[in-house]
N, C-alpha and C positions, 0 to 999 in steps of 0.2 A: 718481470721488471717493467713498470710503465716506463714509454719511451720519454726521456726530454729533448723536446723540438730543439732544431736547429736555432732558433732565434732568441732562445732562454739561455742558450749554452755561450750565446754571441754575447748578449747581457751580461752573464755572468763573469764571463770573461774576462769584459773591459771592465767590468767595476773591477774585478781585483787588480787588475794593472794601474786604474785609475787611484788603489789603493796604494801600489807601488810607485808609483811617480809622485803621488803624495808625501810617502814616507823619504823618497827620494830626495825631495827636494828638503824637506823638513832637517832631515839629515846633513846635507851639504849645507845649509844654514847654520845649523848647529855645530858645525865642524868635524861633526862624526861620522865613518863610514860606515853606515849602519849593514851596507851592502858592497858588492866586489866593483872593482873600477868602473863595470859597463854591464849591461843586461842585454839579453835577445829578447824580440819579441814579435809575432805575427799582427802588421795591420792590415786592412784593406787601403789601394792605392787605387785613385780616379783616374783614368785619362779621358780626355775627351773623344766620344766618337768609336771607345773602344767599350768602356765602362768600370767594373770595379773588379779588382784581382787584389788577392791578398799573398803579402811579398814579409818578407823580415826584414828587422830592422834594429837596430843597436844604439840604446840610451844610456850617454854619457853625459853626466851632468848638467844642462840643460837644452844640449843639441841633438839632436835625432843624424845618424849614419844609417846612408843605403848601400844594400849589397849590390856592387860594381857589377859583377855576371850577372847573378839572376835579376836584375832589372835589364842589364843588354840583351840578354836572352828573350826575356818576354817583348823587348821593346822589336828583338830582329838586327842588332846594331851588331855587327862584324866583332866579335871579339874573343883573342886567343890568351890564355894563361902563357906566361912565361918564367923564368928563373927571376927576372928583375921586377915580375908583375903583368900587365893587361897591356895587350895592342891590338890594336884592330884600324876601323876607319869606321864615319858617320856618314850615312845616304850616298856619300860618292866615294868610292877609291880614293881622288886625289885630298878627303879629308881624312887624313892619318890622325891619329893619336898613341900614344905610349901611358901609361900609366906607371911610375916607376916607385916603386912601396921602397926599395933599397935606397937608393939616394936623392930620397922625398922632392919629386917633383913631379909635372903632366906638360908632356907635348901632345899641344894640338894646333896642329899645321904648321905653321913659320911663329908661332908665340911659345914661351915657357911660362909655368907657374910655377913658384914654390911651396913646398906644403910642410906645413908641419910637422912633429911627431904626435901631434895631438888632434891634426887633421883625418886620418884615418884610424882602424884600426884590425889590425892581423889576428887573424883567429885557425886553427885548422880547418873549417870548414868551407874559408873564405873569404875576400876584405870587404872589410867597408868603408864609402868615404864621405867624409861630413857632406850632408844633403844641399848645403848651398854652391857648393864646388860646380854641381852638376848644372846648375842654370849661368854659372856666372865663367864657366869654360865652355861647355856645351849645348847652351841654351836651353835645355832642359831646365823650367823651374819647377820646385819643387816647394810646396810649404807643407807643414807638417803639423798638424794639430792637437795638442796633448787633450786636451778637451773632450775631440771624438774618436783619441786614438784612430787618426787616419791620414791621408798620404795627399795631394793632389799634383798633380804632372800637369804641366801647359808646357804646349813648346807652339812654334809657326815651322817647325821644320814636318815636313811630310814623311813619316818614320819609314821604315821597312814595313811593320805591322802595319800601318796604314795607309799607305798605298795599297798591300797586298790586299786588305781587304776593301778597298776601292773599286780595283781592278776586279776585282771575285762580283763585286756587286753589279759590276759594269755587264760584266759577262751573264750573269744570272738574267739581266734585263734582258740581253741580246737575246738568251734564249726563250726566256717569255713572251718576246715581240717573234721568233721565229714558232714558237709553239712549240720547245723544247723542254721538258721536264725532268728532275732528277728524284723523282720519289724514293723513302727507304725500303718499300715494299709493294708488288703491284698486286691487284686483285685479280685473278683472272677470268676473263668472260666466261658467262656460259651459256647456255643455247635452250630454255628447258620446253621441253614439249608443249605443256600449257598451264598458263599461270594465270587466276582472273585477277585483272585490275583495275579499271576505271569505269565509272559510268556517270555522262552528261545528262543531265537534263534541261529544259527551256518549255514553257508556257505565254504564250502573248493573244490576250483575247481585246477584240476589237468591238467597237458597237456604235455604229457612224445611223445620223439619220435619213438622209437619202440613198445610202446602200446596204449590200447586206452583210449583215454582220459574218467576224472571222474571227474561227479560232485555228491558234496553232499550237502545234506539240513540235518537240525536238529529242529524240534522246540516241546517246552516242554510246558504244562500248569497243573498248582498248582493252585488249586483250594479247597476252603470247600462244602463238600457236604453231608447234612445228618449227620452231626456233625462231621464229618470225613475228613482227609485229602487226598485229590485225586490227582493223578500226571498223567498225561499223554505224554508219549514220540515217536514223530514218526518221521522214520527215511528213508531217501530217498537213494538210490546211484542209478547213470544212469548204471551203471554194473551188479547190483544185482537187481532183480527182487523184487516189493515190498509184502512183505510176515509178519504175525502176531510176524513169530520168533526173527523179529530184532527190532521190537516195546517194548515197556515198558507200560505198563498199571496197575494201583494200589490204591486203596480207603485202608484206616487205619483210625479206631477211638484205641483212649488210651484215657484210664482212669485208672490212678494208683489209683483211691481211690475204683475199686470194687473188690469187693472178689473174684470173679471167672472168667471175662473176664477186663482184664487190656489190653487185645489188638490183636482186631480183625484183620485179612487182607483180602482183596478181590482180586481176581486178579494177578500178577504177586507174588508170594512168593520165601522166602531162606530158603531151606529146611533143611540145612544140612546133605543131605545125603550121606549115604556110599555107595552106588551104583552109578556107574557111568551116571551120567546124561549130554550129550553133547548138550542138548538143554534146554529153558527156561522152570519152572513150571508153570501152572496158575493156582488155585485154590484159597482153604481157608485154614485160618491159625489161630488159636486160642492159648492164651498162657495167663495165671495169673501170667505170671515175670512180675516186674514192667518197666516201659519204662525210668527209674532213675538206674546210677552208684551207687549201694553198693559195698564199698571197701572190698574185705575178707584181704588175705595174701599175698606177696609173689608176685614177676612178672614171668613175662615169654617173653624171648627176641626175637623180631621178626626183621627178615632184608632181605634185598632184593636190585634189583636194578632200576632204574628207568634213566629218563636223569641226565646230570651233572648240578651240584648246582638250580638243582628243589627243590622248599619245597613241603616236604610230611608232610599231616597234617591227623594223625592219632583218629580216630571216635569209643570209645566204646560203643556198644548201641545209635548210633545215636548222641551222644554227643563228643566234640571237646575234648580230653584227653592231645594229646600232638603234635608239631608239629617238624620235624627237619628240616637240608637242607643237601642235598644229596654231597658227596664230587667230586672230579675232577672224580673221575672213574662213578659218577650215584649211589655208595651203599651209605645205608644209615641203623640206625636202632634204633629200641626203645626197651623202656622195658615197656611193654605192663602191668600195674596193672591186678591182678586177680579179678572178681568183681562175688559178691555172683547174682547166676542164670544163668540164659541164656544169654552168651557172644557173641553179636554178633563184629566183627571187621571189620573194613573196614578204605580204606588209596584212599587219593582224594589226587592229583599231580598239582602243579602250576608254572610256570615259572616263570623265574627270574625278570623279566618284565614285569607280571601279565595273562603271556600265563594260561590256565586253561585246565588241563587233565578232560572229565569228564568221564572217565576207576577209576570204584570202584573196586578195590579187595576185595572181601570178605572171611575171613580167619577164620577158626574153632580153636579156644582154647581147647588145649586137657583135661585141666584142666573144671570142673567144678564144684562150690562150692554151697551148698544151707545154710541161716542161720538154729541154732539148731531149730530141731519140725517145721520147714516149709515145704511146700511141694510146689513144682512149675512141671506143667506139658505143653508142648507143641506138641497142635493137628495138624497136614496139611496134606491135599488131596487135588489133584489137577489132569492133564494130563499135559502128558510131550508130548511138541510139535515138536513130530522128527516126521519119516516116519510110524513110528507104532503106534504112538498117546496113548501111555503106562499112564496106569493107575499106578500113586503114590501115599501113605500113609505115614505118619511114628508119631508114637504116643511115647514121652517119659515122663516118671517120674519120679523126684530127689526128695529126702526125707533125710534132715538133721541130723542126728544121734549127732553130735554134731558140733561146729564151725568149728572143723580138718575135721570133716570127712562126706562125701556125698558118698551115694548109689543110684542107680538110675536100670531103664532098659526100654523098651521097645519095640514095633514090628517095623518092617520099612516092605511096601510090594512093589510091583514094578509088574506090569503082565508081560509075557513074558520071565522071567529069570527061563532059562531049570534046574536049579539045585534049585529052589526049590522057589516058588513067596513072603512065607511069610518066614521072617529071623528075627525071636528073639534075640535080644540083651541084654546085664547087664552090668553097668559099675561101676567104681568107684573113686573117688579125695580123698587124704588121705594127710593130713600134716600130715607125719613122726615127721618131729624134726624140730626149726629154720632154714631155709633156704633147707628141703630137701621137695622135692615136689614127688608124687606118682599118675600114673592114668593109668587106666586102662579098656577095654573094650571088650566081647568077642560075636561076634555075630555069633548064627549056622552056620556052611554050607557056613561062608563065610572068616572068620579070626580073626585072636584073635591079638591082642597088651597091649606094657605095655609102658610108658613111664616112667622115673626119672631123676628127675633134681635137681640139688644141687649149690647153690648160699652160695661162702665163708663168713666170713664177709672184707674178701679184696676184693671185687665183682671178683672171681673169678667164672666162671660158667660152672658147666660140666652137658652133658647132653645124658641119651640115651634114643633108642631107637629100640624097636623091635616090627616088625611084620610078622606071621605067617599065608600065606594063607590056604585058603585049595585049594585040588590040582585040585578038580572038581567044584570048584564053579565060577557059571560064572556074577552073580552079577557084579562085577571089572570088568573092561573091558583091563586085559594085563593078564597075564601065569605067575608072579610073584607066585613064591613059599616062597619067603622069603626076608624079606629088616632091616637089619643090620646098625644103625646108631650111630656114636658118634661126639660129637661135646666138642670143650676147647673151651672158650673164657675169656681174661680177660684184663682192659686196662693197657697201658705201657705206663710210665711218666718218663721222663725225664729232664735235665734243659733244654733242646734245640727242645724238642719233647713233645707232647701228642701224644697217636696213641688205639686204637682199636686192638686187637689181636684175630683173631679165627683160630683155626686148625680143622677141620672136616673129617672126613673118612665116606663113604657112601658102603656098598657095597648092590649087586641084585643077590638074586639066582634065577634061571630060569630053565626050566627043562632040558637043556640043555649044556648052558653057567653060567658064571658070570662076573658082570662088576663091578670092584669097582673102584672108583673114588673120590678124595682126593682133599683139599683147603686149601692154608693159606692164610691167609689175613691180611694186614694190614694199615688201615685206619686212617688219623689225618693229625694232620698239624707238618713239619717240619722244623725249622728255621722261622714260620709264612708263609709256603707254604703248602696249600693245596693235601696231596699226598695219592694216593692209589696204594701199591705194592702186587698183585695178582699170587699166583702162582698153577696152576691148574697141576692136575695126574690125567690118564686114562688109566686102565688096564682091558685088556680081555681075559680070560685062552685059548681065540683062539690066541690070538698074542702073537709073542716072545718079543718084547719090550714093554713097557706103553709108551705113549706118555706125555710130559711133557712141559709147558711152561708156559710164565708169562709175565704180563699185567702191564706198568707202565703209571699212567696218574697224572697230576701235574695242578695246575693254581698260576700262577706268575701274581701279582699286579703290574704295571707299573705305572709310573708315568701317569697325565694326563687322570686317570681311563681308561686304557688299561688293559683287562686282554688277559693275553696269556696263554693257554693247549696245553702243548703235551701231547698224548698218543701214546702209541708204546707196539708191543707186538714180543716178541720172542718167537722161539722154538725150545727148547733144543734136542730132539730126530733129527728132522733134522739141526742144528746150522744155522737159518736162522731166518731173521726176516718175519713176514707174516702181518705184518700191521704198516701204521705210517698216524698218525691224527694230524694237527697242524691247531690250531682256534683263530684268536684272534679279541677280541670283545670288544666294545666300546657304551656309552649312548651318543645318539644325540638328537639334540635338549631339547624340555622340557621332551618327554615322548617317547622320540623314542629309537631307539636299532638297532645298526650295527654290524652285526659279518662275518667275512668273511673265508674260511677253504680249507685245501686242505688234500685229501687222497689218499696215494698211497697204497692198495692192491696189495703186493706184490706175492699170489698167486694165483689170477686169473690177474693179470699184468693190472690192473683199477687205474686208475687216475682221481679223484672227484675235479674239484673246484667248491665251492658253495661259493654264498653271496645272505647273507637274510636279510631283514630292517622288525624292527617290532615297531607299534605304540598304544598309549593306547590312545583314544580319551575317552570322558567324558561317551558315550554309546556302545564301541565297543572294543574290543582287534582285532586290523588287522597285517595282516601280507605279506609280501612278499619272497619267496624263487628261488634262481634259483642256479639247481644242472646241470654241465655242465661236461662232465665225455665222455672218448675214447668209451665208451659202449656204455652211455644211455646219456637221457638228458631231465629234468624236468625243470618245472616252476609250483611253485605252490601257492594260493590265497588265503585268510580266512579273515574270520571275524567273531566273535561272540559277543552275548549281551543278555540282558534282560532289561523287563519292567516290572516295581511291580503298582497297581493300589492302591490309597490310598482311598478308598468307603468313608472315616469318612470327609475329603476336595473335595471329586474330582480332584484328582490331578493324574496325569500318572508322574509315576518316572521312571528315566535309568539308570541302570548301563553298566560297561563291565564285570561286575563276575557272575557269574549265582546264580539265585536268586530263583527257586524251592528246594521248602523243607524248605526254612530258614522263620524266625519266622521277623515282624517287629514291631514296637511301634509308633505310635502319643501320645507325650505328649503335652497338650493342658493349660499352668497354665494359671489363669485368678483371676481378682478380687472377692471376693466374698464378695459385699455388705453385702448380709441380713446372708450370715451365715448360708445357708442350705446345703452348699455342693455341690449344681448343678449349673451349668453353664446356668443364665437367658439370655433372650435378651439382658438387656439392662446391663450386665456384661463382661465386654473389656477385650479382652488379655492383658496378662503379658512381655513385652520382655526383653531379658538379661538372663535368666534364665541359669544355669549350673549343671551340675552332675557332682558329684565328681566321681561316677565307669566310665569307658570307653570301654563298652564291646561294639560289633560291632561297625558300621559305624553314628555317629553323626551329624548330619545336620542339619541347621536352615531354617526356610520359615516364609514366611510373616511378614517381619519385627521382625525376629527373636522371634515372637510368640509361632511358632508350633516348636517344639521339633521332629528329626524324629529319629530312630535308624533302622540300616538293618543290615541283614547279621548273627540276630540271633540265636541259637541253639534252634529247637525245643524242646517240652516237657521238658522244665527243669525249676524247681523255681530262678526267678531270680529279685533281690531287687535290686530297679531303687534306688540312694542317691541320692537327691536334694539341692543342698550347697547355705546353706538359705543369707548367706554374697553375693552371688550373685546377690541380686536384686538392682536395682540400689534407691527404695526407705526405707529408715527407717522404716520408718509405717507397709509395708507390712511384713507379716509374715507368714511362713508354718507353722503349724502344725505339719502334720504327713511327714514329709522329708523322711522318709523310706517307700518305697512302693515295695510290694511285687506281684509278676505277674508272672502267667505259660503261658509262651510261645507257642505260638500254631502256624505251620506254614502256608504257603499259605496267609496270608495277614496281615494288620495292624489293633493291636490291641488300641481300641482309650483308652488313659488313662487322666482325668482331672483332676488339679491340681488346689483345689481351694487356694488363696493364700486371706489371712484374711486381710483389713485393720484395723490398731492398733490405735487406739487413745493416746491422751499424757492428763498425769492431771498433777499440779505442784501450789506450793503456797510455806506461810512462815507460821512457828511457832514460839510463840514470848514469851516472859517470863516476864510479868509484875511487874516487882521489882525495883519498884521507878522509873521510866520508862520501856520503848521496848528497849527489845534486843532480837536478834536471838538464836535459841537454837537448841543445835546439839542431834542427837543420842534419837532424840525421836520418837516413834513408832504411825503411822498415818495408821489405817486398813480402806481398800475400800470394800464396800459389793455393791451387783449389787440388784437389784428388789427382787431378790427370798432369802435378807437375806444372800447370800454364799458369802461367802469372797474369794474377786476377788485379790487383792494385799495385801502386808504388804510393805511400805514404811519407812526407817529410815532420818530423818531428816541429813542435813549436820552441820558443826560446827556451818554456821552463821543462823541457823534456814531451809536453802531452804530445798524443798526436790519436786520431780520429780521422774514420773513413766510413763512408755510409753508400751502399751501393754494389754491398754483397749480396748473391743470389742463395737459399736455401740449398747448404751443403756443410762438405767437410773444408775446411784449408787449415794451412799452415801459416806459421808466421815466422818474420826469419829477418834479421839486420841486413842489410847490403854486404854482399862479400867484399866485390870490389872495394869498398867505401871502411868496411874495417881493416883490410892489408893497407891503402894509404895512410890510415890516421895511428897505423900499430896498435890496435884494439883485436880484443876480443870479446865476446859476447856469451852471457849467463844469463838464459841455456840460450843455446844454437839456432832453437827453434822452438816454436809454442803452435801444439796443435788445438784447433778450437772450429763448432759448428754453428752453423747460421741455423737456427729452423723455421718451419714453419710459422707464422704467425698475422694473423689480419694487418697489423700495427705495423709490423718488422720487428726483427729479432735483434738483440742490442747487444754484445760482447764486450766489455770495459773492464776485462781483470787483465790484461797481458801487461807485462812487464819485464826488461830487458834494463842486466846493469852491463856496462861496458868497464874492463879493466886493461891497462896497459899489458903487453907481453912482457 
């Protein structure tokens, strides 16, 4: 039997009802009862905020009656049957009401009404009372529309339902912001030996005329190996000799769930340390912090500059935290969360066009937090790969005293360093008070600091700091005796302006000289133009003047997506300008990028025109540059890409973003006949399918089957939503729509989705009283083989009743016991046995039929 959709059956429906309240009405005009005093009948009811349910309802000549319970019931409104009729209360205990069907009236609170006998009306299954009652005693309005055969509820009272599910949504955020999930199913990690998955590549050739030309290669491979994630980076230039120090090499297993190693490193490590190291680590690296953001207290503002309007997307502990876009001058800046453990930071640079910096900064938080009674320790040895091939160490350990407050210390050793190889450390993070922050660290023989920072609650933010060397220690690699830091920042709003304010003073004792040196800055958009005004101080007790100057760079939107930058910089000690840069740039074609520039360097007396076309093909970010200058004169080439391998299809995928490190997904939904969960031979993909989150890069294959996701953050819990209205058939149903998955990078992790086909049962209940007639609101329970009740079904006004959402089997069918001993009924026959089968569509069951006669 082909199946008929849900929404034909919906159609069908109200048109015969529409036929019914036709003849209805046609009838009462005529004076003839063509039909019995009142009829049942199933609408859909609106609420707001909640949406649409369909309820019964009772048409009497030309007023619509709702049924008292089952709208309190749905609505959560306190309400008990009794011998005289309905009592309960609304939203508060001390509002009572009574409902009294016997001596037609309703209390509620300290008022009466009188009702009718034509105001309600008593049925055995349960009352009803004229629809306008309900807004004009309990503010419940209601209108009722013969039209679209439908319902609508307004009230200003905050129901039971609706708070509850306020309250539910309130919580669900709480745990979203703590990083709490309730997935229906989780995936569990696994650890596979080796699995290939990514590979980078990069190409940039150079050809300058007074020097000599350079080319460079780049290519990266992310890989599982040994349960571990492996990266390997090797790097070419025809100028530079190939050497291990410009290579990148690195195996990491995490596992946040063990007690004592959450994550190993092999190979290239970040050490953190306080001695100066101008070359790479290689070693091992052992650490029990988790490889997961816990949030403590408190930010701490980080900025910098990089190109103009690049996005910086800033990475705590490996994970994506926050991203910005760099204004006309290149600064840009965040407020970095403080995260309980070992903070590592790092900030990845991208063009406006999809160019891709892959230069990581990696930036030590001076703050560090551990929760109360935990203890997190981080071990690494390695050699440091300069000319002396120096032996490094540094062991630390933080131990929570309470939320505020972390103690820590450690050894750090270094071979080599004439003042002294092994340097004991102590340090400390201390929340003072809301928004004041404290840390501090003192290591032998080599310098002691303190930092404090205070965040208003106008985010005003002052910040110092001091450090103290010692005056023999050669650890550091410069003769700094002392370094002197204050910084203001806070932002300034205007009607015409938003802008960024910082004022900073640096100064350097030396044993000799000092250099102090001064910033203001001020960053934002004014008028809706992008503007950065810089004004830099530099003074040195050897010189009689400071020298003093300021940097303005702007970008204006043109019509026609023309953007235009000036930048220009004066200086005030000589009254001369020393630079002017004007660029203005333009999107061509679908994915291409023209920007053309001219710069005059007015004191080395250089004059630059440059134009560069850059293009995003589907596996490449290329680009073309030619800088033509009285000095010098460039042309420069690139391209870069990656390929991700999908092992779970065999499939070779390309992008132009770089694709080591990041985590990727195959979702695979399919039917699942028998019901075991796993995907058989002879069990066919699902297509159409959709998620409602849209974290990384979403792609369909094969006939929109396979699901793919890139671009990832590793190690972090992350629940796939599967938006089950997505599928294009009825029948089919998810389950578990929430699915939970740790991300693991270097390749695609395969996830199957089995999606259930549903069967339909449907028939009539009939009421044998001096003939057949249809009978609403009665209760038809489905039990499957094992006994367990599979559905509860309420009949409609003219007896139908339908359920869709049976699994392939055997059940039974069977009137409510309880529900025929109260009404003195029995049921012909008892029970109707009947099977769902197999079927791509769903299997459809519409013969059951149940008459009811009095005892």
């Amino acid at each position: 039997m082909n199946r008929i959709t849900s929404d034909f059956i919906l159609k069908l429906k109200r048109f015969h009802l529409q036929i019914f309240i036709f003849l209805l009405f046609s009838s009462t005009l005529s004076g003839q009862e063509t039909f019995p005093e009142y009829d049942e009948l199933n609408v859909e009811m609106s609420v707001p905020r909640l949406g649409t349910v369909e309820i019964p309802i009772a048409i009497k000549g030309q007023d619509a009656y709702l049924p008292v319970q089952e709208l309190f019931d749905f609505l959560k409104i306190k309400n008990e049957v009794t011998a005289e009729g309905i009592t309960g209360f609304i939203v508060h205990p001390d509002s009572t009401y009574s409902i009294n069907f016997q001596d037609n009236y309703i209390q509620f609170k300290d008022e009466e009404y009188e009702l009718e006998a034509s105001d309600f009306i008593e049925t055995p299954m349960g009352n009803y009372l004229k629809s306008n009652y309900f807004g004009d005693v309990f503010g419940l309005d209601t209108q009722f529309s013969f039209r679209s055969l439908s319902v609508e509820l307004d009230t200003e009272l905050e129901l039971p339902v609706i708070k509850e599910m306020r309250l539910k949504k309130m919580r669900e955020s709480l745990n979203r912001v703590r990083g709490v999930v309730e997935p229906d199913t989780t995936i569990a990690r696994r650890y596979p030996f080796f699995k290939p998955g990514t590979l980078d590549w990069g190409v940039v050739t150079t050809q300058q005329s007074d020097f000599e030309n350079d080319n460079r290669l780049s290519l990266g491979l992310g890989t599982m190996f040994l349960g571990g994630e492996t990266n390997l980076m090797l790097n070419y230039s025809s100028r530079v000799p190939f050497n291990s120090r410009n290579q990148f090499y690195q195996w990491r297993y995490v596992n946040n769930d063990s007690r004592l190693f959450k994550q190993v490193s092999v190979g290239r490590i970040f050490t953190r340390a306080t001695s100066s190291l101008f070359a790479p680590v290689s070693g091992v690296q052992v650490s029990n912090s988790p490889m997961q953001n816990r949030r403590s207290f408190g930010t701490y503002q980080l900025n910098d500059y990089t190109e103009p309007r690049w996005t910086v997307e800033l990475y705590v502990n490996n994970v994506l935290i926050d991203f910005t876009q760099a204004d006309a001058s290149g600064f840009y800046s965040f407020e970095v969360p403080l995260m309980y453990g070992n903070t590592a930071v790092s900030l990845r640079f991208y063009g406006p066009w999809g160019e891709e910096r892959v230069e990581e900064r990696v930036i030590n938080i001076p703050y560090n937090f551990v929760p109360k009674n935990e203890v997190e320790y981080t071990l690494s040895a390695g050699i440091v790969e300069n000319e002396e091939w120096q032996r490094f160490s540094r062991f630390n350990l933080n131990y929570g005293i309470s939320n505020a407050i972390t103690l820590g210390g450690g050894v750090e050793y270094l071979s080599e360093v004439t003042s002294g190889e092994v340097m004991p450390f102590v340090n400390s993070s201390v929340r003072i008070a809301s928004g004041l922050l404290f840390s501090g660290e003192y290591m032998y023989g080599v310098k002691g600091e303190g930092v404090l920072s205070y965040r208003s609650p106008q985010n005003l933010q002052v910040d110092l700091n001091y450090i103290k060397y010692d005056e023999n220690q050669t650890a550091i690699n410069f003769n700094y005796l002392e370094e002197r830091k204050i910084s203001l920042s806070t932002p300034i709003r205007g009607n015409n302006f938003s802008m960024f304010g910082r004022f900073s003073l640096n100064q350097i004792i030396m044993p000799t000289t000092e250099f102090t040196t001064a910033q203001m800055l001020l960053s934002g958009a004014v008028f809706g133009v992008s503007t950065n005004f810089t004004t830099y101080g530099i003074y040195n007790d050897r010189v009689k003047e400071p020298t003093i100057y300021s940097s303005l760079s702007q970008t204006y939107r043109l019509p026609n997506r023309f953007l235009f930058s000036p930048q220009v910089q004066y200086d005030y000690s000589r009254s001369q300008f020393n630079n002017l840069i004007l660029e203005l740039e333009r999107p061509i074609f679908e994915k291409g990028f023209l920007n053309l520039a001219y710069e005059n360097n007015f004191l080395r007396d250089a004059h630059i025109f440059e134009v560069g076309f850059r293009y995003a093909l589907d596996f490449a970010q290329t680009s073309l540059t030619s800088r033509i200058g009285n000095r010098n004169t460039s042309f420069v080439q690139s391209a870069r890409g990656s390929m991700m391998l999908d092992d779970n299809t065999g499939q070779i995928l390309t992008s132009n973003r770089s694709a080591m490190s990041k985590a990727g997904l195959t979702i695979i939904p399919f039917l699942d006949f028998n019901g075991n969960g796993q995907r058989d031979p002879m069990e066919p993909g699902v297509p159409g399918m959709e998620l409602k989150n849209r974290s990384g890069r979403l792609s369909y294959h094969e006939n929109e089957t396979i699901l793919r996701i890139r671009d990832l953050q590793p190690y972090i819990d992350m629940v796939i939503e599967i938006d089950p209205v997505s599928l294009d058939n009825i029948a089919w149903k998810i389950s578990n729509p929430k699915i939970k998955v740790h991300t693991v990078p270097n390749h695609f992790q395969e996830i199957h989705v089995p999606v259930e086909v549903m069967g339909e049962v449907g028939g009539m209940v009939y009421v044998d009283d001096n003939g057949l007639r249809g009978q609403g609101r009665i209760i038809i329970n489905i039990f499957d083989e094992d006994g367990n009740k599979a559905a509860r079904i309420l009949s409609e006004g003219d007896g139908y009743f339908t359920y869709l959402g049976l699994k392939p089997g055997k059940y039974t069918a069977e009137i409510d016991r309880e529900q025929l001993e109260n009404l003195g009924y029995i049921s012909e026959p008892e029970a109707i046995p009947f099977e769902i089968k197999i079927d791509e569509y769903g299997d459809i069951v519409d013969t059951l039929e149940f008459v009811l006669s009095s005892r």
